[in-house]
N, C-alpha and C positions, 0 to 999 in steps of 0.2 A: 630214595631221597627222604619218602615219611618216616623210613625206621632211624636215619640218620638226627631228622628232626626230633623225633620224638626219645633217644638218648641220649641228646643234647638236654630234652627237659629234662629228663630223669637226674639225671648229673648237679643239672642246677638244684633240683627241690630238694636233693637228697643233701647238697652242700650248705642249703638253706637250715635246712633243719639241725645238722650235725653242728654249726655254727650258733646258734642259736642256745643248743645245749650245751657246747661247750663254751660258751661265754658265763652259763651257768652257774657250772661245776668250777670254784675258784680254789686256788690252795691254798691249806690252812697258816697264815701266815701271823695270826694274832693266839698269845697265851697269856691266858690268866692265872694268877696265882692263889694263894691263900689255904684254906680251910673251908668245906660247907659252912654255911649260915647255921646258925644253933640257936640264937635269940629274936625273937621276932615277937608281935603281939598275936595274939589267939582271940581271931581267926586273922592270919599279916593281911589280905585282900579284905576288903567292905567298904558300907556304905561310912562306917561308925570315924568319926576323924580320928580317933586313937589309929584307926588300921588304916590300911596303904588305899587311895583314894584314885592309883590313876596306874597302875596295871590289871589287867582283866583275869578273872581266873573263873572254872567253871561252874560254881552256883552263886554269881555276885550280879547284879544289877551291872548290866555295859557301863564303864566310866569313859566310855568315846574315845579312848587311849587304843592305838593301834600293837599296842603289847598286849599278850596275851600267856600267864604261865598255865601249864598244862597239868599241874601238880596239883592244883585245887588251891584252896582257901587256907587250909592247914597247913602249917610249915612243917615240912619232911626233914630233919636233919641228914638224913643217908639218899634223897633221892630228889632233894631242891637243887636248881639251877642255878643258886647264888653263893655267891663264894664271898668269904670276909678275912677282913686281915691282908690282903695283899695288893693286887694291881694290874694293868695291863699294859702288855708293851708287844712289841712287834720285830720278827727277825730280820723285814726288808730293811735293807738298808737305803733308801730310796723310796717314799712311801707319800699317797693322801689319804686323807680322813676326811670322810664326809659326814657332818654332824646334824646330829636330827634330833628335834622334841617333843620328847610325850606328852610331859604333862607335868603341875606341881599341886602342892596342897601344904605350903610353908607359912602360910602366913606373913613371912618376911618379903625382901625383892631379895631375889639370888641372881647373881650374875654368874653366866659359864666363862671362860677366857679362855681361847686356844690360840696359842701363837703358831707362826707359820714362818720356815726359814725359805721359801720367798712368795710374796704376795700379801695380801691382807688377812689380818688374824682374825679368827670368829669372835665375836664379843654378841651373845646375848642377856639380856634380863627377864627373867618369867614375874609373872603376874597371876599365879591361882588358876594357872588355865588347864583347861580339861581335865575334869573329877566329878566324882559324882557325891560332890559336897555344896561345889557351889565351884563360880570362877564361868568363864566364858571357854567354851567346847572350840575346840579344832579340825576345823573340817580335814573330812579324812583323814584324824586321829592323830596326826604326827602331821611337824614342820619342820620344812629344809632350813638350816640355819647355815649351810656355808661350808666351804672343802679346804682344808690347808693341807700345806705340805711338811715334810719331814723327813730329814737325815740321819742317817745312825742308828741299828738297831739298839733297840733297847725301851727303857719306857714312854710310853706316848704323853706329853706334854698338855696338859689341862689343868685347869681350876675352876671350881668355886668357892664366890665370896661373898658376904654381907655386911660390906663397911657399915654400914649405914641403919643398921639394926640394931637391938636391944638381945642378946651381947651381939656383937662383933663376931666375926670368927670365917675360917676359911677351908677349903679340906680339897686339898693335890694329890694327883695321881701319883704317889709317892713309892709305891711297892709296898709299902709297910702300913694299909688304915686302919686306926684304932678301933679298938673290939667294941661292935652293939653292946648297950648297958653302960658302957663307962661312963655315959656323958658327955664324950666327947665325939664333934664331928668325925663323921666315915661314912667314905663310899665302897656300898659291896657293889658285885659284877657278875654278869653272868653272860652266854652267847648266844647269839639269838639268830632264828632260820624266819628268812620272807617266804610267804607266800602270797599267790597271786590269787583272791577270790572268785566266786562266780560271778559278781559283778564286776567283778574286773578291779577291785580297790588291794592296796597291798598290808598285811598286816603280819606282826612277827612271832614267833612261838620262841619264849624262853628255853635253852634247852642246857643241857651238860656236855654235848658233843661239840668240840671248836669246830671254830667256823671263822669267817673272817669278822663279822660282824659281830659288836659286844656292847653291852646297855650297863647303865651304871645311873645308879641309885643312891640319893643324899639323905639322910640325917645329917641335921643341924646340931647345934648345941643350944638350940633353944627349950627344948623338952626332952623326956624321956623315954619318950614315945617307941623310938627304935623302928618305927614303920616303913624308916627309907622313902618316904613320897614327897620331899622339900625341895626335891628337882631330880625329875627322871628323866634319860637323853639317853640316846643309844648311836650307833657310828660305825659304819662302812671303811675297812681299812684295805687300799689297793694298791697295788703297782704303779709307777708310770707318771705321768703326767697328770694335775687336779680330770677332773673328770665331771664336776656338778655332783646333782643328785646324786649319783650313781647307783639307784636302785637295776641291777640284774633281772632279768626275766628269769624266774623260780625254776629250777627242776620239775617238778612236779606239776607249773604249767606251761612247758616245755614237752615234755613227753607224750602228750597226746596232738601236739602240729609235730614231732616227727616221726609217730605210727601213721597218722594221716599221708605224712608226703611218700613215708614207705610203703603205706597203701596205696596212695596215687600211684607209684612207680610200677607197681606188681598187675597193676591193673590195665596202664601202658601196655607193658609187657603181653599178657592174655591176648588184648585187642590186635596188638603185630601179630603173635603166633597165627590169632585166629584166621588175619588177614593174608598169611601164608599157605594156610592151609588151605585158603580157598581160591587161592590165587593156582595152588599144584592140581586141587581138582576140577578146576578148569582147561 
């Protein structure tokens, strides 16, 4: 009856675990297009408002932004994460997005819009928040702004706008956004991987590898700056039915609860044999 019990847990913890990681491991169901980024200010990350104010990169003062590129300060044309000139769209045909924000350093009010073919559309306005220029920080670096849904493979459905500024002007997920330099509003893109810290907060790594998840970065047409930090947002694209948040428990903090429950199991195991063994030499 104990060995019975005791692979009954084994079964469970090991079903625990293997569940858990693969809720992880999602498929790549989001692609960006374009060209790497080529123009940027020198250094694109700092503290200076000319350069980008509210993603993290590795010799810059934290700007409390839960984005993080891994490339450094310097812009790499052959091995940056951000793509320009093009757009993101997605091959489910049946799809949410959950929208989230880093952070801005516009000076303007930007409004994101994301409609949703059923349920309530996302509409937020940012306010200079989280940067290490100035503006009011975001706990735990990013906010949940709200999950819509969406029909139709193809591009994913988003804007922003600034009626209400000095000029005017708007820049949509179009496929097609105008080139850094020109003056003209553009968002570039790039894909971004969560991970789970040791405190347990969740924060994301710019990468080149798709993923489901993709961050997208504004210039305005209010300057010439080309820093991209007028409103940074980044978004979870799933399967299914809306979902919330939908932050995944990470691979990589994943893999050590299921060597742990495969260690539990193996260990299970020793203690029956053992328990046989001295069960025969008696």
């Amino acid at each position: 009856m104990k060995s019975v019990v005791i692979k009954v847990a084994q079964i469970a913890l090991c079903a625990t675990a293997l569940a858990v990681v693969g809720n992880s491991a999602q498929a790549q169901d989001v692609t960006i297009s374009g060209t790497n980024l080529n123009v940027a200010p020198n250094p694109l990350y700092g503290s200076a408002v000319s350069s980008n104010n509210v993603v993290n990169s590795a010799s810059d003062p934290s700007t409390g932004s839960a984005l993080f590129d891994p490339t450094g300060p310097l812009l790499n044309a052959a091995t940056t994460p951000w793509r320009q000139g093009g757009g993101v769209s997605t091959s489910l045909t049946s799809y949410n997005v959950s929208w989230f924000y880093a952070g801005s350093e516009s000076g303007d009010t930007i409004t994101l819009t994301a409609p949703s073919s059923s349920g309530p559309a996302v509409t937020f306005t940012e306010h200079d928040q989280n940067n290490n220029v100035g503006g009011a920080a975001i706990p735990g670096g990013f906010q949940f702004l709200g999950t819509t849904t969406g029909s139709g493979a193809g591009l994913i459905n988003f804007t922003l706008n600034w009626p209400d500024n000095t000029p005017t002007g708007s820049a949509i997920n179009s496929g097609t956004q105008a080139k850094p330099g020109a003056g003209v509003a553009n968002l570039i893109f790039s894909y971004a991987t969560p991970f789970t810290n040791q405190n347990g907060s969740t924060t994301w790594d710019l990468t080149t590898t798709p993923t489901d998840w993709f961050v997208f970065a504004l210039n305005d047409n209010g300057g010439g700056d080309d820093n991209h930090d007028d409103f940074v947002g980044f978004a979870l694209v799933s399967s299914g039915p809306p979902n919330g948040p939908g932050i995944p428990t990470p691979i990589p903090a994943a893999l050590p609860l299921f060597g742990s429950v495969l260690g539990g199991g193996f260990l299970f195991r020793n203690l029956r044999n053992r328990r046989k063994g001295a069960a025969r030499a008696t």
